[in-house]
TIZAMAR-514459 format. One record per residue (C-alpha): residue number from 1; x, y, z; residue in one letter. Coordinates in Angstrom, 2 decimals, always signed. Layout:
! TIZAMAR-514459
(atom NUM, (X, Y, Z), A);
...
***
This chain:
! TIZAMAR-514459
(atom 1, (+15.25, +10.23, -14.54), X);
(atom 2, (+16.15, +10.26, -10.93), X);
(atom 3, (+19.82, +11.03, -11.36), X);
(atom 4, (+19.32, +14.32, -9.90), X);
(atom 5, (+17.66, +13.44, -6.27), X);
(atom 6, (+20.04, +14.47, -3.50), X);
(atom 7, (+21.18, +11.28, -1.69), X);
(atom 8, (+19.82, +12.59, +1.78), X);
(atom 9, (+16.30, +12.77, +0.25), X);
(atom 10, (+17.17, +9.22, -0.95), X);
(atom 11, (+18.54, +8.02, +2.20), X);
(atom 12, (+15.06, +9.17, +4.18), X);
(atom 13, (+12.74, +7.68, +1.25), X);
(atom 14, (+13.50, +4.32, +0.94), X);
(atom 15, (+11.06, +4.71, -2.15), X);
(atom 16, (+13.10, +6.27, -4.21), X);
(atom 17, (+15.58, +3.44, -4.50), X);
(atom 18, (+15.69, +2.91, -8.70), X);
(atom 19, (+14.63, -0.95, -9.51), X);
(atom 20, (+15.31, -0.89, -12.76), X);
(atom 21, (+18.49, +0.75, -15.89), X);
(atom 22, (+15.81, +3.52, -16.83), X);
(atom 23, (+15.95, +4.30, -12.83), X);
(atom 24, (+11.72, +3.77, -12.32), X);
(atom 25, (+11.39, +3.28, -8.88), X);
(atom 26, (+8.51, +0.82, -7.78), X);
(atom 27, (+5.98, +3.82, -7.65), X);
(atom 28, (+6.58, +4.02, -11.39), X);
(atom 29, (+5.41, +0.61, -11.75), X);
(atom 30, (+2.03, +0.43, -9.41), X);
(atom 31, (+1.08, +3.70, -11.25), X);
(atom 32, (+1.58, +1.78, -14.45), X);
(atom 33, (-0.43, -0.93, -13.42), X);
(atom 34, (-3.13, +0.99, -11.91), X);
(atom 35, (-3.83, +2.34, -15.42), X);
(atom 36, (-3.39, -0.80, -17.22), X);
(atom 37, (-6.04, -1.82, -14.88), X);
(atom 38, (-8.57, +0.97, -15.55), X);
(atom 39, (-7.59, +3.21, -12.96), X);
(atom 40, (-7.68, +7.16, -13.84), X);
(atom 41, (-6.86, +9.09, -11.03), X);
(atom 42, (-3.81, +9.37, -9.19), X);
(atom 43, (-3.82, +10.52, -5.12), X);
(atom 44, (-0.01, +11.37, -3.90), X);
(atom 45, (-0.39, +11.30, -0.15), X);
(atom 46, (+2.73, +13.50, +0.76), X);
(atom 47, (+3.35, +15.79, +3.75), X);
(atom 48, (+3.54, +19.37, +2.85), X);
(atom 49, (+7.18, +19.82, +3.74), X);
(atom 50, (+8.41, +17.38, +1.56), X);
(atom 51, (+5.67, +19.04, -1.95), X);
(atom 52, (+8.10, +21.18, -3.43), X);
(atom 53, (+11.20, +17.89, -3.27), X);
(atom 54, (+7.91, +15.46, -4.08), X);
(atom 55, (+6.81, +17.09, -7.17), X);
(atom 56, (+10.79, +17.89, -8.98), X);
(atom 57, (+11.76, +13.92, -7.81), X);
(atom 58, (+8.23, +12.21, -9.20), X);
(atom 59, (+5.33, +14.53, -9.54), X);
(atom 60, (+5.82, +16.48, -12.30), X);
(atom 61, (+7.09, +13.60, -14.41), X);
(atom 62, (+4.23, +11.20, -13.60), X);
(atom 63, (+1.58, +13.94, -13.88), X);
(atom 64, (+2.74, +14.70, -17.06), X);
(atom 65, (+2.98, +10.89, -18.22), X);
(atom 66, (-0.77, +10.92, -16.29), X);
(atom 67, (-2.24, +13.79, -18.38), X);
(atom 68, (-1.36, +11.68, -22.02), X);
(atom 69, (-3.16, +8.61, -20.46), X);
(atom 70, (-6.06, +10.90, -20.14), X);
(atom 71, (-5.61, +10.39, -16.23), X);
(atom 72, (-5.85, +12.94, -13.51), X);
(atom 73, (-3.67, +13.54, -10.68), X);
(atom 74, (-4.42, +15.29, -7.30), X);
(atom 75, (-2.57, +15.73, -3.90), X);
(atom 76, (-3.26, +15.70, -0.40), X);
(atom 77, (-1.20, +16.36, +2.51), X);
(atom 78, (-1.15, +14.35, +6.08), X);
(atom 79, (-0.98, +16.71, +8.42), X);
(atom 80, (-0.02, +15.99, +12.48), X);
(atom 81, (-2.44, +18.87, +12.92), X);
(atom 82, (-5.62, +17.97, +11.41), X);
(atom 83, (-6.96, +16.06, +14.03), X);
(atom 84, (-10.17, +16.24, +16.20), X);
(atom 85, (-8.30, +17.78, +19.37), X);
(atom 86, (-5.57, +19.17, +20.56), X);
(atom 87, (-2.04, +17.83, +19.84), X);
(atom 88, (-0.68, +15.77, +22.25), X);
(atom 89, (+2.69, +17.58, +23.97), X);
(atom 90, (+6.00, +16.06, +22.69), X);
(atom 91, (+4.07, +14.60, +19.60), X);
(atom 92, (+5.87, +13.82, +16.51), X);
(atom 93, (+4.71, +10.37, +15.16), X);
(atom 94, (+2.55, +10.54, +12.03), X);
(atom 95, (-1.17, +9.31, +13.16), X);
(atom 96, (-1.16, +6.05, +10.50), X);
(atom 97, (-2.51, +5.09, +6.86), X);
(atom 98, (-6.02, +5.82, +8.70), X);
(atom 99, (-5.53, +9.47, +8.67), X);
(atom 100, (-3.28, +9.44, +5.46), X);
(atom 101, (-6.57, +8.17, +3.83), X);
(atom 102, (-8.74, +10.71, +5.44), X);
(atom 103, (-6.38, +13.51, +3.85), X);
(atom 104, (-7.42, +12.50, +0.10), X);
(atom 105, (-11.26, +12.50, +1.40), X);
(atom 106, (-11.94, +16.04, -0.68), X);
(atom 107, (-10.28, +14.42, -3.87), X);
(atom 108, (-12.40, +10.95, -3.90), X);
(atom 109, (-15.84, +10.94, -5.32), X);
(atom 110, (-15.62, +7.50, -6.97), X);
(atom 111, (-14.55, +3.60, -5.47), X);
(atom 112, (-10.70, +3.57, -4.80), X);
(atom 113, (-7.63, +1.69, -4.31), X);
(atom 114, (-4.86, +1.86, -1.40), X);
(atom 115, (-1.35, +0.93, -1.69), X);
(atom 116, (+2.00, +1.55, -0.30), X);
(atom 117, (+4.22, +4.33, -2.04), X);
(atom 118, (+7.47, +1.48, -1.46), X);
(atom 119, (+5.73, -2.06, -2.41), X);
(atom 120, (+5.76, -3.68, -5.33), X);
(atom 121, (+1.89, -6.15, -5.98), X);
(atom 122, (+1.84, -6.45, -9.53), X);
(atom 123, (-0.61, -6.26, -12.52), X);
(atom 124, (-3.51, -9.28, -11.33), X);
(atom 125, (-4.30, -7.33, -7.89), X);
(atom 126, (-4.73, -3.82, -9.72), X);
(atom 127, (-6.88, -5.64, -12.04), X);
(atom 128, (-8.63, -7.85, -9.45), X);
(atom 129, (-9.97, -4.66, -7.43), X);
(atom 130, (-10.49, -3.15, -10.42), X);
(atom 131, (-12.94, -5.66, -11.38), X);
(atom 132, (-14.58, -5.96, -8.35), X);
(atom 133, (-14.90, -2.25, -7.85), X);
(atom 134, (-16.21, -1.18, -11.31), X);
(atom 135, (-19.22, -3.89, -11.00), X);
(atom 136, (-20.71, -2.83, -8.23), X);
(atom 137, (-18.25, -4.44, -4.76), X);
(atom 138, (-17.98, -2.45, -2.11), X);
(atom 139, (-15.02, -3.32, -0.19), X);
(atom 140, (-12.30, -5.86, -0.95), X);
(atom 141, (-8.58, -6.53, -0.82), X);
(atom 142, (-6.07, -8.01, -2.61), X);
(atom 143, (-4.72, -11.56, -0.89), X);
(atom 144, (-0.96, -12.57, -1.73), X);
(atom 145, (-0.05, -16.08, -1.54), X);
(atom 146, (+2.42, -16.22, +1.83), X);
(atom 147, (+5.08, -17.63, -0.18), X);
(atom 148, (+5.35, -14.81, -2.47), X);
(atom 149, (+5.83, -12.55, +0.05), X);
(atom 150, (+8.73, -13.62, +1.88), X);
(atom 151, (+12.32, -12.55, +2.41), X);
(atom 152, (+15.51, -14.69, +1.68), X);
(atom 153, (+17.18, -12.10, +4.33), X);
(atom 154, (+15.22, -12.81, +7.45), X);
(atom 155, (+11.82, -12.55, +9.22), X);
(atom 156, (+9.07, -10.44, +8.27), X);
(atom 157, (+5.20, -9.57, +9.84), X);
(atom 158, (+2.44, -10.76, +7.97), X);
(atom 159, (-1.38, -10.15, +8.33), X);
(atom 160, (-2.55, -13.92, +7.81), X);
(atom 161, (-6.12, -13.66, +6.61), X);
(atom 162, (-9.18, -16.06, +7.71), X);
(atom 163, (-12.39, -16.26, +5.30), X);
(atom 164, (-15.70, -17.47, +5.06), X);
(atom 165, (-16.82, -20.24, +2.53), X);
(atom 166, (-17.06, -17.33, +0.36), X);
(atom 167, (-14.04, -15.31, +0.99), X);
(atom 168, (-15.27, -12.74, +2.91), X);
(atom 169, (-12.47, -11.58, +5.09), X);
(atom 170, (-13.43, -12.57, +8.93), X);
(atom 171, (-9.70, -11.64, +10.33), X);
(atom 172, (-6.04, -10.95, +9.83), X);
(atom 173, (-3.99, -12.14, +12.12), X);
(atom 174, (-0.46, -10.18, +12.61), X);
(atom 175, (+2.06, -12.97, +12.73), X);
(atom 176, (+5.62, -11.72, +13.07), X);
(atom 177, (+9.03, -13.15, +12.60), X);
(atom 178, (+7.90, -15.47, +9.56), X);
(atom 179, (+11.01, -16.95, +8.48), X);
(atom 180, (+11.48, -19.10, +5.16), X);
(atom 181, (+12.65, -22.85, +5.96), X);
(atom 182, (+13.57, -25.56, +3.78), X);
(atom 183, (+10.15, -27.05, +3.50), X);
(atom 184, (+7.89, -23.53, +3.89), X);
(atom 185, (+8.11, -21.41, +6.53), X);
(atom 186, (+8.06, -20.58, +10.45), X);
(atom 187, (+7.56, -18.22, +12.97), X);
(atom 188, (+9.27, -19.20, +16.42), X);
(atom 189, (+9.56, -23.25, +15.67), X);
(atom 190, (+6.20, -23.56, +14.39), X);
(atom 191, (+5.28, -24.03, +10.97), X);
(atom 192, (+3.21, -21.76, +8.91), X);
(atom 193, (+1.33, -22.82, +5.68), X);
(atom 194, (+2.82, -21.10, +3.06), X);
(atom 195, (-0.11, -21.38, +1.19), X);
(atom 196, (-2.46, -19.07, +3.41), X);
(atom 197, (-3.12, -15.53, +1.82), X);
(atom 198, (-2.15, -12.61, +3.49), X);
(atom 199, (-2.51, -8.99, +3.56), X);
(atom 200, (-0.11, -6.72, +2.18), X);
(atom 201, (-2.23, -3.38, +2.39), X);
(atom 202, (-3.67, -3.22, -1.02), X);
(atom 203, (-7.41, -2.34, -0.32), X);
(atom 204, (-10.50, -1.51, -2.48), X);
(atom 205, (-12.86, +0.73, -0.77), X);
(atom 206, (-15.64, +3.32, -1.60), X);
(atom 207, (-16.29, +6.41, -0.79), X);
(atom 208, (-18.79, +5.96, +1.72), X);
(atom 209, (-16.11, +3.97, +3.37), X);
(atom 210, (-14.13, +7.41, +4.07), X);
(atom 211, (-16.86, +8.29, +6.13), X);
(atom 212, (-16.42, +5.73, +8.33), X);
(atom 213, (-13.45, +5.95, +8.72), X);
(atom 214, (-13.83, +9.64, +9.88), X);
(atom 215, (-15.92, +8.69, +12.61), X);
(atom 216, (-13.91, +6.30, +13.83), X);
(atom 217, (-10.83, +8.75, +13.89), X);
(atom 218, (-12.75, +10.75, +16.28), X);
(atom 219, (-13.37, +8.26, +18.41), X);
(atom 220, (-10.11, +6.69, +17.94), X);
(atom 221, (-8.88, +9.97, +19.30), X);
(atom 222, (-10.94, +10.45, +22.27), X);
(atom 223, (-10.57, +6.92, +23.19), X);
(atom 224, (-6.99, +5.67, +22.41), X);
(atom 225, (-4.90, +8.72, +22.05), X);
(atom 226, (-5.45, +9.30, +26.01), X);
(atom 227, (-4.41, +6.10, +26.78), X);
(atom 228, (-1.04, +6.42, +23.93), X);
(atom 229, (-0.92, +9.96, +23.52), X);
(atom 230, (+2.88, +10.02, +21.59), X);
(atom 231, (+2.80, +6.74, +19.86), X);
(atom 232, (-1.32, +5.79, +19.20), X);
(atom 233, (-1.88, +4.84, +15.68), X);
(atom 234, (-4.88, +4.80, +13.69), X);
(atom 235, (-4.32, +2.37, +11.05), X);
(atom 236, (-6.54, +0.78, +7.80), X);
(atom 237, (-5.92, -2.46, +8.44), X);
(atom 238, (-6.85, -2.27, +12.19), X);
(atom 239, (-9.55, -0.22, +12.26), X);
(atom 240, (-11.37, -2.51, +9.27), X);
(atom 241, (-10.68, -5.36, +11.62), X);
(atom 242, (-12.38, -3.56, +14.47), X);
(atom 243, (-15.65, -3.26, +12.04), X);
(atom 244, (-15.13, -7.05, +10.74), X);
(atom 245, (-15.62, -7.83, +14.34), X);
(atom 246, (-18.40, -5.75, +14.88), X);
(atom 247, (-20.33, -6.95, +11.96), X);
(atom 248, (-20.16, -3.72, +10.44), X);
(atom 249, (-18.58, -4.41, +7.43), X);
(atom 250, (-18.16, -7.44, +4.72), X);
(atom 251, (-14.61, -7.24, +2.65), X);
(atom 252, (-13.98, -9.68, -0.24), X);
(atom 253, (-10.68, -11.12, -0.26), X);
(atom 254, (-9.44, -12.01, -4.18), X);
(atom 255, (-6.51, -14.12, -4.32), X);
(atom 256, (-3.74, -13.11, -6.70), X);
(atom 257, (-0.82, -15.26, -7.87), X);
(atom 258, (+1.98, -12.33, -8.37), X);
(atom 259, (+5.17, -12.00, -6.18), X);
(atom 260, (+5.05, -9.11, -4.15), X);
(atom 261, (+8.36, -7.24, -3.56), X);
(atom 262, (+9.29, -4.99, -0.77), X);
(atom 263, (+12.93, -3.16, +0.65), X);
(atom 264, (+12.28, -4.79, +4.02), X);
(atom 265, (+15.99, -5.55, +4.44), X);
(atom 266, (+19.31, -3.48, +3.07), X);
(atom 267, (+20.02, -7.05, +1.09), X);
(atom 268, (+16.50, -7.17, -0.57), X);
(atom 269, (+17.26, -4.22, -2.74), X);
(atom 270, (+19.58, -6.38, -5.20), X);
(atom 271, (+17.12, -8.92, -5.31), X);
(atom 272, (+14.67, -6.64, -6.17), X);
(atom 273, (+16.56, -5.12, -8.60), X);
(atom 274, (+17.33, -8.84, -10.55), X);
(atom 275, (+13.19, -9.65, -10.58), X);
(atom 276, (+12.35, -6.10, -12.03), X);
(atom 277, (+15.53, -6.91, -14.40), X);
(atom 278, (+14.28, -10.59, -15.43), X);
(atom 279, (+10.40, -9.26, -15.35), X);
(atom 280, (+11.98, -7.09, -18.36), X);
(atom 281, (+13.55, -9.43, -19.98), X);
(atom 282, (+10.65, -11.69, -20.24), X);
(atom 283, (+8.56, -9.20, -21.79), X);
(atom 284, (+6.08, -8.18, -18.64), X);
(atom 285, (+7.05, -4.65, -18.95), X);
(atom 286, (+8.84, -2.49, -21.66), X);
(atom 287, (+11.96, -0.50, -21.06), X);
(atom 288, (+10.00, +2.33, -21.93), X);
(atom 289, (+7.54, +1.57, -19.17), X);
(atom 290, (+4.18, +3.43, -19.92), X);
(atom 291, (+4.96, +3.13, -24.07), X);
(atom 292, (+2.44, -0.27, -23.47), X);
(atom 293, (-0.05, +1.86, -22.21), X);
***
């Protein structure tokens, strides 16, 4: 399926690393459980440069697996250009998963969900902000269980999420180096309840959300950019903090149970590789991945 990618393209896409004998990469999988889910339109988020590469590597294959699911499938392109100003000299850092969103803006008439290309979250958060979404929630996200989340090959950065009595989200608090320990977990000597649910970037918003979010990339760029001009980032999980804090907006958080998998180390892949493997085995998908569907 994938045979043919060049290994530089592979090298600079970590995504494209195959998870499974029928060489699916993750992407494969979240798209699959989107439309289990009741999900029917896909949004690639892709620079231009890399369309042509994009579309003979996944595209065309999972727009035409897409089109017998009755499911549509549109593009948008991040651009370093498209931004309320001029570009900063000796820019060349992307401007964040804030803009990336703002690309897909002309595509998005109906509620939404945002994930990374490279991270596996399984089937009960797809369905989860599904759910929520389709009767009548305005803005949510999916929370992982800490535990599920961590590496056996060294520290990672997790949002750690605080709630209300009714889980609306109130904060996420970045908390790097979170190592595993014998007992739970760590970051720098103290312990960390394992149990806490964090944020791993799967969102459910609307699209009166994306107009938000516009405004405050224009005043994200008069304000910050200035101050950052080569590195400033305008990014989802930020900026929706910045509202949480400002009363602006109420997100439901909905706990799921499933073990998230990311490439976050070189010895993670393997790993990887042996849950897709035993996921397989045990029935939770088909070797023939979207055959269920």
């Amino acid at each position: 399926m994938l045979r043919n990618t060049p290994a530089s393209y592979r090298k600079e896409y970590p995504w494209l690393k195959e998870v499974d004998a029928s060489n699916h990469i993750i992407m494969d999988y979240s798209i699959h459980d989107a439309i289990e889910a009741g999900f029917n339109h896909v949004v690639f988020i892709i620079r231009k440069d890399i369309e042509k590469e994009f579309k003979e590597v996944i595209g065309d294959r999972i727009t035409a697996i897409c089109s017998a699911h009755d499911v549509t499938v549109d593009y948008a392109f991040q651009d370093i250009n498209d931004i309320p100003g001029t570009l900063p000299e000796g820019r060349t850092k992307p401007w964040g998963t804030g803009q990336a969103v703002l690309a897909a803006k002309k595509v998005i008439n109906t509620p939404f969900i945002v994930i990374n290309a490279d991270d596996y979250y399984g089937k009960e958060g797809f369905k989860a902000v599904h759910e929520y979404l389709v009767n009548g929630g305005k803005s949510c996200m999916a929370g992982f269980v800490l535990k599920n989340t961590l590496s056996d090959n060294g520290g990672v950065t997790r949002g750690i999420c605080k709630m209300d009595e009714e889980n609306n989200l109130t904060e996420v608090v970045e908390t790097r180096n979170i190592v595993k320990t014998e007992h739970g977990a760590e970051t720098d000597g103290v312990d960390v309840n394992v149990d806490s649910l964090v944020s791993m970037n799967m969102w459910g918003l609307t699209p009166e959300f994306l107009d938000v979010l516009e405004e405050g990339f224009n005043e994200f760029f008069e304000k910050e950019v200035p101050e950052n001009p080569l590195k400033a980032e305008y990014l989802i999980p930020i900026f929706i903090g910045e509202l949480l804090n400002k009363g602006k907006m109420s997100v439901k958080v909905l706990k799921t149970n499933d073990t998230w998998y990311g490439m976050t180390y070189h010895e993670d892949v393997e790993a990887v590789r042996d849950s897709f493997k035993k996921m397989l085995e045990n029935g939770v998908y088909k070797a023939d991945l979207f055959s269920d569907l």
